[in-house]
C-alpha positions as CSV (number, residue, x, y, z in Angstrom):
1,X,-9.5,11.4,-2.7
2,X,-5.8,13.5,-2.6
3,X,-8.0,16.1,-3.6
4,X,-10.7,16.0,-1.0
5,X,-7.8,16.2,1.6
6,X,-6.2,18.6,0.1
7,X,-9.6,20.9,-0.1
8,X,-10.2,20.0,3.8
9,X,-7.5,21.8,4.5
10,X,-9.2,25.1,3.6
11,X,-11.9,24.3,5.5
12,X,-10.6,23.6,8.3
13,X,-8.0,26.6,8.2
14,X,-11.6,28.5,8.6
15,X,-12.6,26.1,11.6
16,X,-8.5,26.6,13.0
17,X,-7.7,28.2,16.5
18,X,-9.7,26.4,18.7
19,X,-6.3,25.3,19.6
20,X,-5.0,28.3,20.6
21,X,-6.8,28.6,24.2
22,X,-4.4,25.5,25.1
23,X,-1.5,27.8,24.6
24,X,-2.3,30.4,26.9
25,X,-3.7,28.6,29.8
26,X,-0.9,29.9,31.8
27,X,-2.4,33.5,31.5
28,X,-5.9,32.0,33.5
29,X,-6.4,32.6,37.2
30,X,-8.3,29.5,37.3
31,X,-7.3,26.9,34.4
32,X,-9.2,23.8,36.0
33,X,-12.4,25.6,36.3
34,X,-12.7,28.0,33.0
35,X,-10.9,25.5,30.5
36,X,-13.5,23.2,30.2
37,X,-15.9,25.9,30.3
38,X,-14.5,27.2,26.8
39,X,-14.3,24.2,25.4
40,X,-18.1,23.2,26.3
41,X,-19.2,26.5,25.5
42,X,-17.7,29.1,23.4
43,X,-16.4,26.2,20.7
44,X,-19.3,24.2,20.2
45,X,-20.8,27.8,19.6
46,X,-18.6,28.7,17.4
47,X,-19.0,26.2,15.1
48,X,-22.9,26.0,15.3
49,X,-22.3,29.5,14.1
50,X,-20.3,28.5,11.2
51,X,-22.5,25.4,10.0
52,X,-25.6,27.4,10.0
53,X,-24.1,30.3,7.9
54,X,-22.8,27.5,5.5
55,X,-25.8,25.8,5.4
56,X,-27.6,29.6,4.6
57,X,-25.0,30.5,1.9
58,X,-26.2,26.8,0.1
59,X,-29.7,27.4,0.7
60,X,-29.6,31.3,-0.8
61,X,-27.0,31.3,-3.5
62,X,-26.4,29.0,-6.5
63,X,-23.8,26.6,-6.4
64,X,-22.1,28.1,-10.0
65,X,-22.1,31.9,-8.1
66,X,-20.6,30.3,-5.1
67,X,-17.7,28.1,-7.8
68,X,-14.1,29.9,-7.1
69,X,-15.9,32.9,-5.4
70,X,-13.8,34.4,-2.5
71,X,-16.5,36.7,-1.4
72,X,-19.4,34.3,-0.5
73,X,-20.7,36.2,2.5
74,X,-21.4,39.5,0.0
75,X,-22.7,37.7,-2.2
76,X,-25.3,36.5,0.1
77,X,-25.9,39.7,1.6
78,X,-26.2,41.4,-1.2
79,X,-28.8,38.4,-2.6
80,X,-30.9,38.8,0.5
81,X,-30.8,42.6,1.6
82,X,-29.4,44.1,-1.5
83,X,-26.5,46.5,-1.3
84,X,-27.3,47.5,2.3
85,X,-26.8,43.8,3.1
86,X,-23.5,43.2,1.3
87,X,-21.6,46.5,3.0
88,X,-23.2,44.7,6.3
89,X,-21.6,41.2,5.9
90,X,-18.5,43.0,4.7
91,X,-18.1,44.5,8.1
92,X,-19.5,41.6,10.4
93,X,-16.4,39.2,8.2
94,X,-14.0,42.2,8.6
95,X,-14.6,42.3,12.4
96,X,-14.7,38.9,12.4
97,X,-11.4,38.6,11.1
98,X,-10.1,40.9,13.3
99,X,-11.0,38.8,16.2
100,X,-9.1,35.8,14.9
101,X,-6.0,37.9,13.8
102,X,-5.9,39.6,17.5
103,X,-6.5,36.0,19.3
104,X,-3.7,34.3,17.0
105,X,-1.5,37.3,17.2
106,X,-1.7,36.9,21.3
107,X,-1.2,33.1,21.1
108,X,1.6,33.1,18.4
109,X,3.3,35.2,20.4
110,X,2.9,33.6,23.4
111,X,4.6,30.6,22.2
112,X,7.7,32.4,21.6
113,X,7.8,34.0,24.5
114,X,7.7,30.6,26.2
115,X,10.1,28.9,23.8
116,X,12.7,31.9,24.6
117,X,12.1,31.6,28.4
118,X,12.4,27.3,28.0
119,X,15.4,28.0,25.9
120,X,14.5,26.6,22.8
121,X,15.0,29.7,20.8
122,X,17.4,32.7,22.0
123,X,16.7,33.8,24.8
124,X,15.7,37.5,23.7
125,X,12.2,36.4,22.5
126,X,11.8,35.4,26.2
127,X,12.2,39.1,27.8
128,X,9.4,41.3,28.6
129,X,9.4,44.9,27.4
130,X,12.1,46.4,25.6
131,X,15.8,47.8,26.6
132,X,14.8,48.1,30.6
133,X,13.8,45.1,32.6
134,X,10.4,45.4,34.9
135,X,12.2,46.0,37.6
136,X,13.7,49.3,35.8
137,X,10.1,49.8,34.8
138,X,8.5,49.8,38.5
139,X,10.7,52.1,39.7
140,X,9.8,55.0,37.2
141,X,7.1,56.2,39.6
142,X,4.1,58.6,38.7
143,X,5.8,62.1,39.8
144,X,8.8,61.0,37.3
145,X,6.9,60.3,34.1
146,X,5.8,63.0,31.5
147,X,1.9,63.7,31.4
148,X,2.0,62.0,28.4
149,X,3.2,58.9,29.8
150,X,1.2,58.8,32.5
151,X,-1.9,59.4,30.0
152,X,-0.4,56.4,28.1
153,X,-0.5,53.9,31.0
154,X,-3.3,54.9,32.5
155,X,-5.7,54.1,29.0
156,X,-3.3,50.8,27.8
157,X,-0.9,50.1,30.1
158,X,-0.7,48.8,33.7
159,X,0.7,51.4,36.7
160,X,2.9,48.4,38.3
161,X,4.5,47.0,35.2
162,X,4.3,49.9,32.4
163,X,3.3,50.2,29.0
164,X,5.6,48.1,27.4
165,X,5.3,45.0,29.9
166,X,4.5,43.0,26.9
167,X,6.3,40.1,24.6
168,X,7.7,43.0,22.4
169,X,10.5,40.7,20.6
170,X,8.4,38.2,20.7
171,X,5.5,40.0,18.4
172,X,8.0,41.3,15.9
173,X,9.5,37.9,15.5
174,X,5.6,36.5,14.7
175,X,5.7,40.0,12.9
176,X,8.7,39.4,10.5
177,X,8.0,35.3,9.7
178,X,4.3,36.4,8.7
179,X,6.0,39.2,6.4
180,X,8.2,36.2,5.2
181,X,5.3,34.0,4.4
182,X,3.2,36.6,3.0
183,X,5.9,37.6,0.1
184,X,7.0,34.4,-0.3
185,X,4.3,32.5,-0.9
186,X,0.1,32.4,-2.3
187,X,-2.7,31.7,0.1
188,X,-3.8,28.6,-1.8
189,X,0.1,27.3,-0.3
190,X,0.5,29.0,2.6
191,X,-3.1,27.3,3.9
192,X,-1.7,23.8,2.7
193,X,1.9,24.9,4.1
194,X,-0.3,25.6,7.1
195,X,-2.5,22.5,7.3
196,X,0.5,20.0,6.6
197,X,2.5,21.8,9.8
198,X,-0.5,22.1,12.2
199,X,-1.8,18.4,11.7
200,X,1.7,16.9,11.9
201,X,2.4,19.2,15.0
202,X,-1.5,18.2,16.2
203,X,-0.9,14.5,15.9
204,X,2.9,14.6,17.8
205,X,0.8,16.5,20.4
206,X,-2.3,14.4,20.7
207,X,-0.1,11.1,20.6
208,X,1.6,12.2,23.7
209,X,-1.6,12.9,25.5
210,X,-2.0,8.7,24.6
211,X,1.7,7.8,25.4
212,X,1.3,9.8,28.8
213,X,-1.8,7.8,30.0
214,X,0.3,4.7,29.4
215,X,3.6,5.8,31.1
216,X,1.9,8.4,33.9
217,X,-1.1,6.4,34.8
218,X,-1.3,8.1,38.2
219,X,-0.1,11.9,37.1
220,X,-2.7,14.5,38.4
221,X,-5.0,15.9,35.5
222,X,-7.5,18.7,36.3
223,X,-8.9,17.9,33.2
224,X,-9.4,14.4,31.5
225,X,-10.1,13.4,28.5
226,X,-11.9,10.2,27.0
227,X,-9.1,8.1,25.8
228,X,-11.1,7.4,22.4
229,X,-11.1,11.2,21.4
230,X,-7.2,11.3,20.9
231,X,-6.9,8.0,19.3
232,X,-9.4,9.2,17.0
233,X,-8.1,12.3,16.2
234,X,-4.9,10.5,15.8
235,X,-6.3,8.8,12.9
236,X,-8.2,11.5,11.2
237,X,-4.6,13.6,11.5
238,X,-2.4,10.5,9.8
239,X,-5.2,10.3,6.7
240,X,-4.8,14.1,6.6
241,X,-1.2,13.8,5.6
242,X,-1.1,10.9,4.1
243,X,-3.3,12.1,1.6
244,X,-1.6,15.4,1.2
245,X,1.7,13.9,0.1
246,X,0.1,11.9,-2.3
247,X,-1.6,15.0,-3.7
248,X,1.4,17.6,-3.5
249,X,4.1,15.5,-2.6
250,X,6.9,18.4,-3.0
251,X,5.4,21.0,-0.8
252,X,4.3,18.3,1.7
253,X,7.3,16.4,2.0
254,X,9.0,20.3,2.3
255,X,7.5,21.0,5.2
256,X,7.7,17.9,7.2
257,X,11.6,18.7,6.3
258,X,11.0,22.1,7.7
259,X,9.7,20.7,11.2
260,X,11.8,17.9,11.5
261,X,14.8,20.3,10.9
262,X,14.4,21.0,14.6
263,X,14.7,17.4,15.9
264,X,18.7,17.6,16.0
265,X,18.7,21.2,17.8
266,X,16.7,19.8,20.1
267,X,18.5,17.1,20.5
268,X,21.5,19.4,21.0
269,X,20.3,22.1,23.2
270,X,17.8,20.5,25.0
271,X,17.5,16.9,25.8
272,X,20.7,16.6,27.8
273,X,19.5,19.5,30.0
274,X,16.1,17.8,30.3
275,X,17.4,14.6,31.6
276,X,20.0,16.4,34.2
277,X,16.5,17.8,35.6
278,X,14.6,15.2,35.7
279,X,18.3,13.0,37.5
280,X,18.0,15.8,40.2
281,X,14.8,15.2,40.7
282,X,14.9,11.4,40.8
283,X,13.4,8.8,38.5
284,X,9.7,8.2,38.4
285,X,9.0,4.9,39.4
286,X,8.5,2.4,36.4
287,X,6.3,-0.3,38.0
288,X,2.9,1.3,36.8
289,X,-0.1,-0.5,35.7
290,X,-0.4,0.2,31.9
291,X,-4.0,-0.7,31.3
292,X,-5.1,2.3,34.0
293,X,-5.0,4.5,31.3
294,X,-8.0,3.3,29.9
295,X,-10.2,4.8,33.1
């Protein structure tokens, strides 16, 4: 059974980043309206997509071919349209993962960029650009940039904010703890490393979801859940690592070490702060009908 979990972790690293639309619903123009639409659409798409192209590579290829094979999608290719077929799926995966890398790339370092500006890291992975602020940046107008600049802006940038009015700390510091992982460790660990941290992060986040509808009963959601789907996923999340520290106790109990190491900077840097806001702000009232969270 510690082995089964294990392996779903690989699987669903595959499935992984349907999260990552959550992170960067800031950047919408209209959250309440396109949010479900993604989540109604584009994911239950996805992972039609995937099913059907694991339930082709089953149907096509032999199960011994497919045994400890890291190129299952040129082997099928190459099964069903010959060598044509394999330099086709070779792309379509490459592209593919292209997609994902540019999508997680954005998100990743959207997070910092948001942790810098909350405070929770330094406050340098919260700028935008690099060296001049945006103000600096607007006033550089059109008749003072080189033609080379200008040709710059025009094709990637944008003429009010620059070229550089991006999260530029912020992607090198997703830049150098990828480097990090990638020389440190194999993808077999860095995909449990990965699934141990995202399902213990995944279940503190989907609790609160749960502990909100008890304590904010009344707080405004543009979009609201069934109260069964967390709970759920709850569960599914504690037998994931559960399981995984009975199967590699050492690396799993390493990187719950690693995340709770943040608990007492939090703790330090951040809670106080917290509860001075929420004192200027005034209490929320208390005398709230638990069991509304169930509607």
């Amino acid at each position: 059974m510690s082995a089964w979990a294990l392996a779903l972790y690989a699987g669903l690293w595959a499935y992984d980043g349907w999260d990552n639309t959550n992170y960067v619903v800031a950047e919408f123009q209209n959250p309440t309206r396109d949010l479900p639409r993604v989540i109604h659409t584009a994911m239950p798409l996805v992972i039609l997509c995937y099913v059907l192209a694991n339930v082709a590579y089953f149907l096509v290829l032999p199960l011994e071919s497919m045994d400890g094979a890291n190129t299952v999608a040129v082997m099928f290719g190459n099964h069903v349209f010959g060598s044509v077929g394999s330099l086709v799926l070779a792309l379509i995966v490459s592209v593919s993962c292209f997609g994902a890398l540019n999508s997680s790339t954005f998100t990743s370092s959207r997070l910092a960029y948001a942790a810098g500006k909350e405070g929770y890291i330094p406050s340098v992975f919260g700028t935008i650009g690099v060296g001049a602020s945006a103000h600096e940046h607007e006033l550089n107008t059109l008749r003072t940039r080189s033609w080379f600049t200008r040709k710059m802006r025009k094709m990637f940038g944008d003429e009010d904010a620059g070229l550089f009015y991006t999260p530029v700390y912020a992607l090198i510091l997703n830049a150098v703890l990828t480097t990090g992982y990638i020389i440190v460790g194999e993808f077999s660990t860095l995909v449990t490393f990965y699934g141990v941290a995202g399902y213990a992060f995944y279940f503190l986040t989907v609790l609160g979801v749960i502990v909100l509808r008890v304590k904010e009963p009344e707080l405004t959601r543009p979009y609201k859940t069934w109260i069964t789907t967390p709970i759920i996923f709850c569960c599914v999340s504690l037998f994931l690592l559960s399981r995984a520290i009975f199967a590699q106790p050492f690396q799993t109990l390493a990187v719950i070490f690693f995340v709770v190491a943040g608990v007492p900077v939090y703790f330090w840097r951040i809670r106080g702060r917290d509860e001075q806001v929420l004192r200027r702000r005034g209490q929320p009232d208390d005398d709230k009908k638990w069991y509304q969270f169930w509607k």
